[in-house]
PDB file of N, CA, C and O in Angstrom:
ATOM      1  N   UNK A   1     -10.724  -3.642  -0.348  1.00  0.00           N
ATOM      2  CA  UNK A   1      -9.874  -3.089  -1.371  1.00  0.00           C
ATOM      3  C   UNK A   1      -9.506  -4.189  -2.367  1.00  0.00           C
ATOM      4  O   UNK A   1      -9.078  -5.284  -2.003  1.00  0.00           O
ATOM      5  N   UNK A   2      -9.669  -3.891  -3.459  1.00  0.00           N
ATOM      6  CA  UNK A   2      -9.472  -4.854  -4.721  1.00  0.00           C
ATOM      7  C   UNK A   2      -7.843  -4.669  -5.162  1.00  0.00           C
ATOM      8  O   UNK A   2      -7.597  -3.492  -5.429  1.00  0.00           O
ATOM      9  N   UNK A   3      -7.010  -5.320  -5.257  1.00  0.00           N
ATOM     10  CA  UNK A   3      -5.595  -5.556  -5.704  1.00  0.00           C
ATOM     11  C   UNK A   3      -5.147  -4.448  -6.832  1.00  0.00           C
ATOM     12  O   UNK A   3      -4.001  -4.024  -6.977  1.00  0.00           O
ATOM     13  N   UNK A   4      -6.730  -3.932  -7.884  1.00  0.00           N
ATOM     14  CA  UNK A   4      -5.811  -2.989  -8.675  1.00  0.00           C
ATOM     15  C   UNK A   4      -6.304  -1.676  -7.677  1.00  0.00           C
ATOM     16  O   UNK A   4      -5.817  -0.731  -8.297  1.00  0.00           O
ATOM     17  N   UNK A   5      -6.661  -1.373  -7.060  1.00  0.00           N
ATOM     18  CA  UNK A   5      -6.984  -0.327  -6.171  1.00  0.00           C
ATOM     19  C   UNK A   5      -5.597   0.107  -5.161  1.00  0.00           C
ATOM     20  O   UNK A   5      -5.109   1.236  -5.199  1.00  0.00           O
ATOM     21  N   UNK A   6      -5.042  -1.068  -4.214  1.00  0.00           N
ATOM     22  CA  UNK A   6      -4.171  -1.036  -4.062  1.00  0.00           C
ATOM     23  C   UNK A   6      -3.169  -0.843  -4.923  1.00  0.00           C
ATOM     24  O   UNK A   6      -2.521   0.071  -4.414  1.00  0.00           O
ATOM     25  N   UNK A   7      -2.756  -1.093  -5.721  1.00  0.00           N
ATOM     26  CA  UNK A   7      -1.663  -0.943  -6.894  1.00  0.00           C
ATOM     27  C   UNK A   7      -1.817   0.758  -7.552  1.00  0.00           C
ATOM     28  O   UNK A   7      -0.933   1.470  -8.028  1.00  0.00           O
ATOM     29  N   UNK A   8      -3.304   1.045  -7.354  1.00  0.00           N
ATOM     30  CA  UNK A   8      -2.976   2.551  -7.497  1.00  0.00           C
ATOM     31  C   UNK A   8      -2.970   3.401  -6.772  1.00  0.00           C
ATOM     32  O   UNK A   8      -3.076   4.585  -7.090  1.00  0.00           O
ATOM     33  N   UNK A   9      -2.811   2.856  -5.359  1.00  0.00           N
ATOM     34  CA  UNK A   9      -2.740   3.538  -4.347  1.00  0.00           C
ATOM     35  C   UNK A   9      -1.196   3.395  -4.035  1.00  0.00           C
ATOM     36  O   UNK A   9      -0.760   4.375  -3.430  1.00  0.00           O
ATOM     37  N   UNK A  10      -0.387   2.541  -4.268  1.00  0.00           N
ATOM     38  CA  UNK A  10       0.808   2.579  -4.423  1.00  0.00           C
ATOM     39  C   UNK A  10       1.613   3.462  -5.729  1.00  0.00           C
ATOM     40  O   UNK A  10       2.773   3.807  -5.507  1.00  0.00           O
ATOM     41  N   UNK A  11       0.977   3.824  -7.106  1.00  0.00           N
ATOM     42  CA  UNK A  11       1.393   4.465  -7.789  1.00  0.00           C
ATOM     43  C   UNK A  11       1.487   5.922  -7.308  1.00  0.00           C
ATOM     44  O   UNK A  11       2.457   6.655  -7.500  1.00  0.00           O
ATOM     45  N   UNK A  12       0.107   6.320  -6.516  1.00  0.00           N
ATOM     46  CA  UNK A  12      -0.286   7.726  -6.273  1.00  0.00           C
ATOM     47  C   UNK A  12       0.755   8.252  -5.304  1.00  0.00           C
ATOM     48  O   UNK A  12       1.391   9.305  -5.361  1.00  0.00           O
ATOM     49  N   UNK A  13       0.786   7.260  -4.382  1.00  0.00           N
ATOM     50  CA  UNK A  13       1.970   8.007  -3.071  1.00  0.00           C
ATOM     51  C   UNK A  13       3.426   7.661  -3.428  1.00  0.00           C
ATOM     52  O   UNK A  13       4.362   8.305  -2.954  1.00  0.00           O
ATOM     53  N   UNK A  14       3.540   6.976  -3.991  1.00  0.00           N
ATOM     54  CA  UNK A  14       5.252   6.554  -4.083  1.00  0.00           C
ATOM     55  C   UNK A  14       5.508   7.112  -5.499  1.00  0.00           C
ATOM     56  O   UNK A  14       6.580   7.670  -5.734  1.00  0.00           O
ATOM     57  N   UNK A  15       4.369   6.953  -6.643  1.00  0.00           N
ATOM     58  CA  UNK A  15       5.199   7.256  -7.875  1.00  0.00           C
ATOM     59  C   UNK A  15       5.869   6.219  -8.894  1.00  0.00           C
ATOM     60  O   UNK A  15       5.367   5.103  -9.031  1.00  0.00           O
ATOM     61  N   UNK A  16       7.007   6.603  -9.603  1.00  0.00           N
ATOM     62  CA  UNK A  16       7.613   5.437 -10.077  1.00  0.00           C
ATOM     63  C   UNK A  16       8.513   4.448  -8.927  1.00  0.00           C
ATOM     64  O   UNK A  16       9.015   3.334  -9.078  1.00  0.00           O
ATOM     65  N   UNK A  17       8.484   5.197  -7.954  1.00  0.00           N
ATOM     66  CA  UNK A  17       9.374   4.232  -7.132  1.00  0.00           C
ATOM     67  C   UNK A  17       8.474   3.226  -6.001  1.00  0.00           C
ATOM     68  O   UNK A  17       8.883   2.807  -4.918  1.00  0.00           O
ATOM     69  N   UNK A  18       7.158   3.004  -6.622  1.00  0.00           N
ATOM     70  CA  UNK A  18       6.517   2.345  -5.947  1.00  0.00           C
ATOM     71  C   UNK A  18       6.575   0.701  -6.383  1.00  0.00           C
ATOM     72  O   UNK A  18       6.269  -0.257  -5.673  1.00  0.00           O
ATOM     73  N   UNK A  19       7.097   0.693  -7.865  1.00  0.00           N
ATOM     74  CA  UNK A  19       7.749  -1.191  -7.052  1.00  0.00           C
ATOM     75  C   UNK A  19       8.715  -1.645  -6.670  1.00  0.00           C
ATOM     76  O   UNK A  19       8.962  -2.851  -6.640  1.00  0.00           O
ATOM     77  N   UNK A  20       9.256  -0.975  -6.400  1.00  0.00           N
ATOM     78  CA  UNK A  20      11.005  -0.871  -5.680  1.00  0.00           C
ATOM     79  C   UNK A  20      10.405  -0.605  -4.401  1.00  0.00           C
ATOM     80  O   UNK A  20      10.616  -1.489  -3.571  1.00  0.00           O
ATOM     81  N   UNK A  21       9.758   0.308  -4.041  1.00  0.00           N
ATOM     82  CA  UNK A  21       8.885  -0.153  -2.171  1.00  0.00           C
ATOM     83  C   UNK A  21       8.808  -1.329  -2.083  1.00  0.00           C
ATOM     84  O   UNK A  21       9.504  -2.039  -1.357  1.00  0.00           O
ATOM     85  N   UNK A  22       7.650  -1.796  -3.070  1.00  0.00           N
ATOM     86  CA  UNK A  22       6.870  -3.023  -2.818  1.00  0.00           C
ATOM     87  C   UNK A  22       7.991  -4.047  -2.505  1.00  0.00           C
ATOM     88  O   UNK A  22       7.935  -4.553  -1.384  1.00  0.00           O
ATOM     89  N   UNK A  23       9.179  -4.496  -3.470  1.00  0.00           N
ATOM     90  CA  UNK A  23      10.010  -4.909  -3.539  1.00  0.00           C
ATOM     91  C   UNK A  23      11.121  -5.285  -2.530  1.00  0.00           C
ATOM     92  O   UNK A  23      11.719  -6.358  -2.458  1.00  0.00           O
ATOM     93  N   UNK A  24      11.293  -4.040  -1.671  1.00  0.00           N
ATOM     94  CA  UNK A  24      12.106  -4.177  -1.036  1.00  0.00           C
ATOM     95  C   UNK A  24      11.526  -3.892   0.156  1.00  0.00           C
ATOM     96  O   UNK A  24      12.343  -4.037   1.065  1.00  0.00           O
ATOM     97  N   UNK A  25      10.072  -3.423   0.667  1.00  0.00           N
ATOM     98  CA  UNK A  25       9.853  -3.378   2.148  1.00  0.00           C
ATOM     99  C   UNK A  25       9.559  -4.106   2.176  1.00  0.00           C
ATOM    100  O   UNK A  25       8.896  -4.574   1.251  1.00  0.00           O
ATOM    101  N   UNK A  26       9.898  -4.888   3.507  1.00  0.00           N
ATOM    102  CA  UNK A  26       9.826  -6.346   4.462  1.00  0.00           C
ATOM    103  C   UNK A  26       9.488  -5.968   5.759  1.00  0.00           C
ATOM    104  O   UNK A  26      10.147  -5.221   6.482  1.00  0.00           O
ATOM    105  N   UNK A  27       8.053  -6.711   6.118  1.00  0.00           N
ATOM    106  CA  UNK A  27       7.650  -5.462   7.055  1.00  0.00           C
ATOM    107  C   UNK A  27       7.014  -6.957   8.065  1.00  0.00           C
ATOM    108  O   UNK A  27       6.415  -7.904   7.556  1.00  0.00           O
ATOM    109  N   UNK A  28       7.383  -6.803   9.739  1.00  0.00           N
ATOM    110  CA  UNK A  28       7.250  -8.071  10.460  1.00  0.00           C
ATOM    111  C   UNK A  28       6.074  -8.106  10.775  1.00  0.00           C
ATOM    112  O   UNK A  28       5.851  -9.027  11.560  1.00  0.00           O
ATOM    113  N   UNK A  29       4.891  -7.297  10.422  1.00  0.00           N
ATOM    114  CA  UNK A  29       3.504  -7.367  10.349  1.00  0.00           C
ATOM    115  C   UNK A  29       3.274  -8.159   8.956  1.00  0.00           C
ATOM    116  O   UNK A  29       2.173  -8.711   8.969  1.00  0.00           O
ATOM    117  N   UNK A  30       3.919  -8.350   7.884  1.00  0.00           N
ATOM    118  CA  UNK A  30       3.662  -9.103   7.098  1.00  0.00           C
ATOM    119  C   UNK A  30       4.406 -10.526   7.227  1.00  0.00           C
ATOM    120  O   UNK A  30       4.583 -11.169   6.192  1.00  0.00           O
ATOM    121  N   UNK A  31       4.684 -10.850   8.004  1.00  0.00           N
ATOM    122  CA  UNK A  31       5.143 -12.369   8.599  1.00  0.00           C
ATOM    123  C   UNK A  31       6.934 -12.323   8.012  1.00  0.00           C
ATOM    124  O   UNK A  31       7.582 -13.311   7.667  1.00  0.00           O
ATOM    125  N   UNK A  32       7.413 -10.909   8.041  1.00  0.00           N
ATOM    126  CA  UNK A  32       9.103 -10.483   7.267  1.00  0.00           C
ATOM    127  C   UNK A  32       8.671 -11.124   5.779  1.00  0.00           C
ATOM    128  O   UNK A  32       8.950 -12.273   5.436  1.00  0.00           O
ATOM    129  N   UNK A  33       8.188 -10.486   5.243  1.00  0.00           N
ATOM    130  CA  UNK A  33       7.406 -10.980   3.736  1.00  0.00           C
ATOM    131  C   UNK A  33       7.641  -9.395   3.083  1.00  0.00           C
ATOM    132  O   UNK A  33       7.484  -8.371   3.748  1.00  0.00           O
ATOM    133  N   UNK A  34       7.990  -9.423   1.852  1.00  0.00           N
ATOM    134  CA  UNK A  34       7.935  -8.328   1.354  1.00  0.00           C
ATOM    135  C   UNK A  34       6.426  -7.393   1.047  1.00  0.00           C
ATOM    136  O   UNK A  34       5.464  -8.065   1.420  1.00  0.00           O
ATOM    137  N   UNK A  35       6.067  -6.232   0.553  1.00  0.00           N
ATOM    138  CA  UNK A  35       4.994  -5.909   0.430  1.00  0.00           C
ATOM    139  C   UNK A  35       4.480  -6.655  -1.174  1.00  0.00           C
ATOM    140  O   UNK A  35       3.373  -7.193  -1.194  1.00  0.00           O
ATOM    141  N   UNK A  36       4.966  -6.650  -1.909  1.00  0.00           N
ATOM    142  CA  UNK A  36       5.180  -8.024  -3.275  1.00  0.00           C
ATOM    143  C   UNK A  36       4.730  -9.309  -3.024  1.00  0.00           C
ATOM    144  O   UNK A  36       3.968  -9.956  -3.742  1.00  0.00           O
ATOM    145  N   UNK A  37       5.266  -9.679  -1.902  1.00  0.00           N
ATOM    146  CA  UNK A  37       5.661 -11.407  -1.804  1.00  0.00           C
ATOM    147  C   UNK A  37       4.297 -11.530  -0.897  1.00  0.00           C
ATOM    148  O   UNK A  37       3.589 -12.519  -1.086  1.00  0.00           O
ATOM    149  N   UNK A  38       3.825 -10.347   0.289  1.00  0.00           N
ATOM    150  CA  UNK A  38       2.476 -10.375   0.359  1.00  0.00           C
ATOM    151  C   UNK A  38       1.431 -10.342  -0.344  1.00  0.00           C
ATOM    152  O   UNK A  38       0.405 -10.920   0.013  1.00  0.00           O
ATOM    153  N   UNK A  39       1.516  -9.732  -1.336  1.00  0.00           N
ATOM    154  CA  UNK A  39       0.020  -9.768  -2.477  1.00  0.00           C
ATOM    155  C   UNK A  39       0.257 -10.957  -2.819  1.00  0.00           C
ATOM    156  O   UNK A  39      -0.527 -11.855  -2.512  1.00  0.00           O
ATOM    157  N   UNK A  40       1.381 -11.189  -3.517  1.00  0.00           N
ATOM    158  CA  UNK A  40       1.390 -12.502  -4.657  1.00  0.00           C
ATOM    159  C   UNK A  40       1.204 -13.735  -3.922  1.00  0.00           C
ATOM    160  O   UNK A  40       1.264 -14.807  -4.523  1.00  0.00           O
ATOM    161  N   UNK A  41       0.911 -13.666  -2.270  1.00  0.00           N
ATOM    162  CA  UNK A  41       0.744 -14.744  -1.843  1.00  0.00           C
ATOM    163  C   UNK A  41      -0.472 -14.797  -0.985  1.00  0.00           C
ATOM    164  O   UNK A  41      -0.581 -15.379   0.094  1.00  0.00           O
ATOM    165  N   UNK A  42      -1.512 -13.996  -1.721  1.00  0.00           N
ATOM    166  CA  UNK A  42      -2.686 -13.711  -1.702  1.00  0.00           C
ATOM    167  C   UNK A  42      -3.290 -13.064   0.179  1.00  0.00           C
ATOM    168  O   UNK A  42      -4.363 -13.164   0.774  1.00  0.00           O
ATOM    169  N   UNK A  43      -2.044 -12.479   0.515  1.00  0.00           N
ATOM    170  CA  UNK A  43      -2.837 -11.289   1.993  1.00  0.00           C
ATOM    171  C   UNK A  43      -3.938 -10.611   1.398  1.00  0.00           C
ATOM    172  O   UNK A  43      -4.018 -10.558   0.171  1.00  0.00           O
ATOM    173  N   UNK A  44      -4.855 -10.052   2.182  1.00  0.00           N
ATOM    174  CA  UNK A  44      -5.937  -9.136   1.679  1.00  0.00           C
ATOM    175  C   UNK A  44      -5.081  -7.839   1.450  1.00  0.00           C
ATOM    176  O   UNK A  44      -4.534  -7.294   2.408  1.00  0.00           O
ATOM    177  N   UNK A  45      -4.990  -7.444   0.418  1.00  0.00           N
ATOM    178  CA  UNK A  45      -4.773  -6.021  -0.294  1.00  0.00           C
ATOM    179  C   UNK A  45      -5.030  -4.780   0.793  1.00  0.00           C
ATOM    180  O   UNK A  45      -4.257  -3.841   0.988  1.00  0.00           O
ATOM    181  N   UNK A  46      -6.417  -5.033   1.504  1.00  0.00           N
ATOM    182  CA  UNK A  46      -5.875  -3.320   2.379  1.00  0.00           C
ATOM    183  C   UNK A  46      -5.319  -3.739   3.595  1.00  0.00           C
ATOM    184  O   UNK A  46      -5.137  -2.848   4.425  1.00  0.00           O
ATOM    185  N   UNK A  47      -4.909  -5.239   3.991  1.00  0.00           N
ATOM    186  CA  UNK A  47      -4.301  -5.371   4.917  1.00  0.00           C
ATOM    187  C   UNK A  47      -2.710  -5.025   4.768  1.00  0.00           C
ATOM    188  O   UNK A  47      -1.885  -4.653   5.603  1.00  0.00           O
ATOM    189  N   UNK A  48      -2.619  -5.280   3.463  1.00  0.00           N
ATOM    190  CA  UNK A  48      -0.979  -4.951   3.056  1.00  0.00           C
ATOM    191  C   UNK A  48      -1.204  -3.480   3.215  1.00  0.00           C
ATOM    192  O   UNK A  48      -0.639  -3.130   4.251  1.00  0.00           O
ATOM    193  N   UNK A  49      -1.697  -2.634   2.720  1.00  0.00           N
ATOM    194  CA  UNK A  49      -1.688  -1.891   2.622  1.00  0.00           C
ATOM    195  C   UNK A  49      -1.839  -0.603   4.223  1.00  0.00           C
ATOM    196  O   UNK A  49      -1.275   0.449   4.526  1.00  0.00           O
ATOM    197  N   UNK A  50      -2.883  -1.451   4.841  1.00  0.00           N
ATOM    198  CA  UNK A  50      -2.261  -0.944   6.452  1.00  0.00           C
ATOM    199  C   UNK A  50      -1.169  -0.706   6.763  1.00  0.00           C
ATOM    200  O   UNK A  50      -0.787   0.333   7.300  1.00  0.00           O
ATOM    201  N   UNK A  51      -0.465  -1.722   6.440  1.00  0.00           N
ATOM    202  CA  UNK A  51       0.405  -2.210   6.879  1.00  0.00           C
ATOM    203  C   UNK A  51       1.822  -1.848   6.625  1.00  0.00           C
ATOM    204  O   UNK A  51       2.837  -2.213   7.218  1.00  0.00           O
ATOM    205  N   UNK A  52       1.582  -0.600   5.046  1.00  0.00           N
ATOM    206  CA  UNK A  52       2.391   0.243   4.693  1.00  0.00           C
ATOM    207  C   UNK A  52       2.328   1.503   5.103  1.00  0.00           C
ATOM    208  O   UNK A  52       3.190   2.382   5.125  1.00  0.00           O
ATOM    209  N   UNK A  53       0.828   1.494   5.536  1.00  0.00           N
ATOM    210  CA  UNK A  53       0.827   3.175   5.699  1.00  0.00           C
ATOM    211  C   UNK A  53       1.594   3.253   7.415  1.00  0.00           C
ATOM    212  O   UNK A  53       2.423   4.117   7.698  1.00  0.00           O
ATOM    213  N   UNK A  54       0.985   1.886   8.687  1.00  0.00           N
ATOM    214  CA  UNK A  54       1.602   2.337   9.417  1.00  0.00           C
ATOM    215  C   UNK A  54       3.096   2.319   9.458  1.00  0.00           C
ATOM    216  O   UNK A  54       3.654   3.063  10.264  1.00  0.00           O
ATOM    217  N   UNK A  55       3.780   1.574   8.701  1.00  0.00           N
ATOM    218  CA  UNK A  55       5.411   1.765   8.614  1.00  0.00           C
ATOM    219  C   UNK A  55       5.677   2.878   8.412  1.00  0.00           C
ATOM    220  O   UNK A  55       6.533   3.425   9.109  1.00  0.00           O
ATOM    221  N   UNK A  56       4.970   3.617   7.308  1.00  0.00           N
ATOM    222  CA  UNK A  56       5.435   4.949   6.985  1.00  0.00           C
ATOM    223  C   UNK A  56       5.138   6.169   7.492  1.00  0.00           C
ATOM    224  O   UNK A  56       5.879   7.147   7.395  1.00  0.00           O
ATOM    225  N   UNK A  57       3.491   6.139   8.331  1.00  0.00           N
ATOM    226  CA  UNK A  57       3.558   6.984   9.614  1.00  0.00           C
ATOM    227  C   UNK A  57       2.720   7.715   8.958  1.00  0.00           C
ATOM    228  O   UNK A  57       2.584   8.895   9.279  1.00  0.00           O
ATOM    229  N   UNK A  58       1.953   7.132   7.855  1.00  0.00           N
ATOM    230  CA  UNK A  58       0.816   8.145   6.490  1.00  0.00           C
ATOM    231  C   UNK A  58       0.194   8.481   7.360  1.00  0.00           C
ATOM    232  O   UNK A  58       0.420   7.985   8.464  1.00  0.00           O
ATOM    233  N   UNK A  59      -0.711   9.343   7.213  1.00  0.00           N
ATOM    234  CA  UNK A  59      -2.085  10.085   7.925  1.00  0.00           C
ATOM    235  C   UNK A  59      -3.014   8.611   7.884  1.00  0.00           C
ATOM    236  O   UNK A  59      -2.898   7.518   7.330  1.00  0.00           O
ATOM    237  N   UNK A  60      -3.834   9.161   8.660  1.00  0.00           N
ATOM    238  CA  UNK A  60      -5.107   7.674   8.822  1.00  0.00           C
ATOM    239  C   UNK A  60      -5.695   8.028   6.973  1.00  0.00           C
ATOM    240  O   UNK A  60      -5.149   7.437   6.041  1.00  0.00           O
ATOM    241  N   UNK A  61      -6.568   8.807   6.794  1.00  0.00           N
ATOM    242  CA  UNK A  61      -7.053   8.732   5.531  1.00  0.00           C
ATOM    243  C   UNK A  61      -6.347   8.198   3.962  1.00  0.00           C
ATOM    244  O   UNK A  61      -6.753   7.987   2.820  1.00  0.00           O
ATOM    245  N   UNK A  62      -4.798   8.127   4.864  1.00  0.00           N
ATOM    246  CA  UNK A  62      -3.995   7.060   3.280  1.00  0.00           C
ATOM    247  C   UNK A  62      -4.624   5.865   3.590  1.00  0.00           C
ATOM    248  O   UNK A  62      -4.493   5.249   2.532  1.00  0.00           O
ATOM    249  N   UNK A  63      -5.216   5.143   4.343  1.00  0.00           N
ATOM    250  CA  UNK A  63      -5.420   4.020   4.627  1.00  0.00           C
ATOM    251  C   UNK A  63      -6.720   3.701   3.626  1.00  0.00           C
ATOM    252  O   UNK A  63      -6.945   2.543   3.273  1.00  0.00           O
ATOM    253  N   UNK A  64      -7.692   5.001   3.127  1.00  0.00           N
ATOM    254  CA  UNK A  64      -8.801   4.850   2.360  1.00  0.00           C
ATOM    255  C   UNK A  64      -9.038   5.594   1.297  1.00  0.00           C
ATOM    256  O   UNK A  64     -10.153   6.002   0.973  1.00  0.00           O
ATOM    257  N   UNK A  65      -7.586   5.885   0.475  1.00  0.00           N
ATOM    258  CA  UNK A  65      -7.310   6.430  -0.305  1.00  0.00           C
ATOM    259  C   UNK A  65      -8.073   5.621  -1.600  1.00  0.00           C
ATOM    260  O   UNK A  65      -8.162   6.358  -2.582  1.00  0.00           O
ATOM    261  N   UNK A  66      -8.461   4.688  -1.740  1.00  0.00           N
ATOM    262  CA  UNK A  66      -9.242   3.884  -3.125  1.00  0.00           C
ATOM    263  C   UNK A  66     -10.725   4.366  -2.972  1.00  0.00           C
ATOM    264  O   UNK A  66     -11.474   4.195  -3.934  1.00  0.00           O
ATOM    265  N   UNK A  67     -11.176   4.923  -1.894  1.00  0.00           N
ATOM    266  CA  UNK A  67     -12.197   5.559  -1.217  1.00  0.00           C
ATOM    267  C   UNK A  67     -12.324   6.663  -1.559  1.00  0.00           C
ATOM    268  O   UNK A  67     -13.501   6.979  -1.729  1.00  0.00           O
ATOM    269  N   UNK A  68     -11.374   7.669  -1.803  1.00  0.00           N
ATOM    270  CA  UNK A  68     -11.745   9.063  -2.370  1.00  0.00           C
ATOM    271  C   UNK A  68     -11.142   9.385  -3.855  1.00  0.00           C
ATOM    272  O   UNK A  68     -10.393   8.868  -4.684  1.00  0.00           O
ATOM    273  N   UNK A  69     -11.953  10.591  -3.670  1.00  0.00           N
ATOM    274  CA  UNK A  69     -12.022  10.843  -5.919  1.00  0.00           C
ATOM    275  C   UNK A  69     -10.266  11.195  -5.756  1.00  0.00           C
ATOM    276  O   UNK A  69      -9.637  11.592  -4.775  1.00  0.00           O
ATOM    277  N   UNK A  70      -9.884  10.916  -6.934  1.00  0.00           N
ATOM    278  CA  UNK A  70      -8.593  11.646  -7.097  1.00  0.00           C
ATOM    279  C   UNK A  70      -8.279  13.106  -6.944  1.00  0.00           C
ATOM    280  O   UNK A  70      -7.301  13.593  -6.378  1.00  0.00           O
ATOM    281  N   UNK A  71      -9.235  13.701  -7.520  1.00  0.00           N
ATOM    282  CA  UNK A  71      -9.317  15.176  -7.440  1.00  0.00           C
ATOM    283  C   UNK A  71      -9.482  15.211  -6.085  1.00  0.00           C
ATOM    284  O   UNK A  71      -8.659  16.055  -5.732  1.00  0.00           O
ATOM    285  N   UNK A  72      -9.992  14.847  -5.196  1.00  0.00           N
ATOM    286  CA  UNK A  72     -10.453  15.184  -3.740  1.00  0.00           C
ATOM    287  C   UNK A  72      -9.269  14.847  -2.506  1.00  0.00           C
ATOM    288  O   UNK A  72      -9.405  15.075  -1.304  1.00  0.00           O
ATOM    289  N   UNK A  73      -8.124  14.259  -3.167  1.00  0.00           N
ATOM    290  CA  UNK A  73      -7.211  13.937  -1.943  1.00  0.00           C
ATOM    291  C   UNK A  73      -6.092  14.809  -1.993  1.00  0.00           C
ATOM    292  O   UNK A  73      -5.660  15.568  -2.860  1.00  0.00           O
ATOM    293  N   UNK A  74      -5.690  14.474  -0.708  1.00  0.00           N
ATOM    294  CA  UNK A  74      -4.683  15.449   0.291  1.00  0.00           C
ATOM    295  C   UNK A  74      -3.657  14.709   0.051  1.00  0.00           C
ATOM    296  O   UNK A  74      -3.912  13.536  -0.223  1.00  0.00           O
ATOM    297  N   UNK A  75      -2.138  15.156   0.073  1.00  0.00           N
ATOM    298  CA  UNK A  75      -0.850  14.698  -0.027  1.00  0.00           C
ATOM    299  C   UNK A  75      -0.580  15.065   1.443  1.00  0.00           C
ATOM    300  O   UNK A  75       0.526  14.853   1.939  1.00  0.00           O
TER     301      UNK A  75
END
């Protein structure tokens, strides 16, 4: 997963309140690092991104959401 892939995979499920996630989840799979302070300190992008979906309990297929057409995904 490429960093702007992630970033629109964070727009799609959260919305506008997806850098205020990023921002403020601190998650102890990211070493208590924010989901922010993980990219910008260069984690691999779908590892952050695992790493949100399992906090949040997403279906497995959020995990490969940069993977399917827009038109083609499930909420």
């Amino acid at each position: 997963m490429r960093e702007s892939e992630f970033w629109a995979n964070v727009d799609w499920v959260f919305g506008e309140r997806g850098v205020s996630m990023a921002q403020d989840l601190v998650l102890a799979t990211l070493d208590e690092r924010s989901v922010l302070q993980a990219v910008n300190d260069g984690v691999d992008p779908q590892r952050v991104w695992d790493a949100v979906c399992e906090n949040m309990g997403f279906p497995e297929n959020y995990r490969y959401l940069h993977r399917i057409k827009p038109d083609e995904r499930e909420r």
